[in-house]
C-alpha positions in Angstrom: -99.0 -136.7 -32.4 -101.8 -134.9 -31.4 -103.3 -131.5 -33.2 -103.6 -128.5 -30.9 -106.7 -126.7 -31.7 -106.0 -123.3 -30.2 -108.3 -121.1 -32.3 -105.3 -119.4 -33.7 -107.0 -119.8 -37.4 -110.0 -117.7 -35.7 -108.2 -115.0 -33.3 -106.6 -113.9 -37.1 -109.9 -113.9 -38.5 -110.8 -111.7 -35.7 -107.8 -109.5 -36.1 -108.4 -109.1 -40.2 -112.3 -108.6 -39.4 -111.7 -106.1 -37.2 -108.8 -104.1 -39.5 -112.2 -103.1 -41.9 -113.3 -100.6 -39.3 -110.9 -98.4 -41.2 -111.3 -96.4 -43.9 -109.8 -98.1 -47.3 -108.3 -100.9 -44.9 -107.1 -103.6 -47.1 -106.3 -107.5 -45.9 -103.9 -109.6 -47.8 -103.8 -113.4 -45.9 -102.0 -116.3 -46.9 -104.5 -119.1 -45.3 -103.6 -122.5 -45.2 -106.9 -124.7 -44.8 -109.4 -121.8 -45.6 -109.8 -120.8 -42.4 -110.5 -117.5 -44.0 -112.7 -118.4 -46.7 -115.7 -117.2 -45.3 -114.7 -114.0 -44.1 -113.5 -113.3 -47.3 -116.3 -113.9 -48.9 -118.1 -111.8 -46.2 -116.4 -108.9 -46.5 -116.5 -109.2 -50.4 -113.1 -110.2 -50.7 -111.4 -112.6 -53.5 -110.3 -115.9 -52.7 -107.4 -117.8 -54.5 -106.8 -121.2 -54.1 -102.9 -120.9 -54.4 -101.5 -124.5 -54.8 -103.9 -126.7 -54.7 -105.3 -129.6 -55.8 -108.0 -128.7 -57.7 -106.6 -125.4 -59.4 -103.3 -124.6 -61.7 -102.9 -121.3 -59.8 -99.4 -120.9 -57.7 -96.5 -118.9 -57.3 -94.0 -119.6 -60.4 -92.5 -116.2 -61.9 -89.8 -118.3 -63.7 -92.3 -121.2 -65.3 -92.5 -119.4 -68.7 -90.1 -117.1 -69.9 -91.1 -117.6 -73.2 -89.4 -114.6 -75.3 -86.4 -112.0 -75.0 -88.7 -109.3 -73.4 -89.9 -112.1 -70.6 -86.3 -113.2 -70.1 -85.2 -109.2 -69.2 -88.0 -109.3 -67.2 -86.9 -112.3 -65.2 -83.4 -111.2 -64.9 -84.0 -107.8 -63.8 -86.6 -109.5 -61.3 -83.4 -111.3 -59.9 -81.2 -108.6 -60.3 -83.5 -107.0 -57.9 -84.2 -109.3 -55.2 -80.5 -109.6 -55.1 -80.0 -106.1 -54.5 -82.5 -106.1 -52.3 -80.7 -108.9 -49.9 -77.2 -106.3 -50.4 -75.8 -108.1 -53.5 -74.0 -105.8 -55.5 -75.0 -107.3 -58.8 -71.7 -107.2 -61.5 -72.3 -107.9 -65.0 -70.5 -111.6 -64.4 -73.3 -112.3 -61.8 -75.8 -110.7 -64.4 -74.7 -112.7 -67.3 -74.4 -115.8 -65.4 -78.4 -115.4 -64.1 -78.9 -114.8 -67.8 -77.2 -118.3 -69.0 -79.2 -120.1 -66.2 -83.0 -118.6 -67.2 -81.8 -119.7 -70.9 -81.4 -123.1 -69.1 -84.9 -123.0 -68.1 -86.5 -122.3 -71.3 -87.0 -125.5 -73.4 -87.5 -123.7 -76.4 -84.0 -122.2 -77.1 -81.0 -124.2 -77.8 -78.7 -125.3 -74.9 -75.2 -124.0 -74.7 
């Protein structure tokens, strides 16, 4: 299968390059291939290397819920991303995400 080169890396490089002509105009890009790299760099943006092989950095809010206060956090997190899709969170669905973040953390004692 062959690759198709369209230049669609560089037309939203143009796009985001162009969106600075603003006043306080912000860019946030999720770039696959750093296609962006330089641009970012250019405009004296911050790069993160989400993911890959040479860093630790990557989406994981549930890797350590180490303690009680990160364990609310976590649930409420849920809770909220559940309301946010129109789940009407219940206690029984609240205390059932709680028993399955306790699952996740090695540290306490199973049920």
């Amino acid at each position: 299968m062959r690759s198709i080169r369209a230049g669609k890396s560089t037309a939203l490089g143009l796009i985001a390059a162009q969106w600075f002509r603003y006043p306080r105009a912000q860019v946030f890009a999720f770039d696959k291939g750093y296609s962006l790299f330089v641009l970012t760099k250019a405009a004296g943006g911050e790069f993160y290397d989400l993911a890959g092989e040479k860093t630790d950095l990557a989406f994981c809010p549930l890797r350590e819920i180490d303690s009680d206060a990160d364990l609310t956090w976590a649930v409420t997190w849920l809770e909220d991303l559940c309301s946010l899709n129109g789940l009407s969170v219940t206690p029984k669905h609240r205390n059932a995400l709680t028993q399955a973040l306790l699952q996740l953390d090695c540290r306490r004692p199973g049920p």
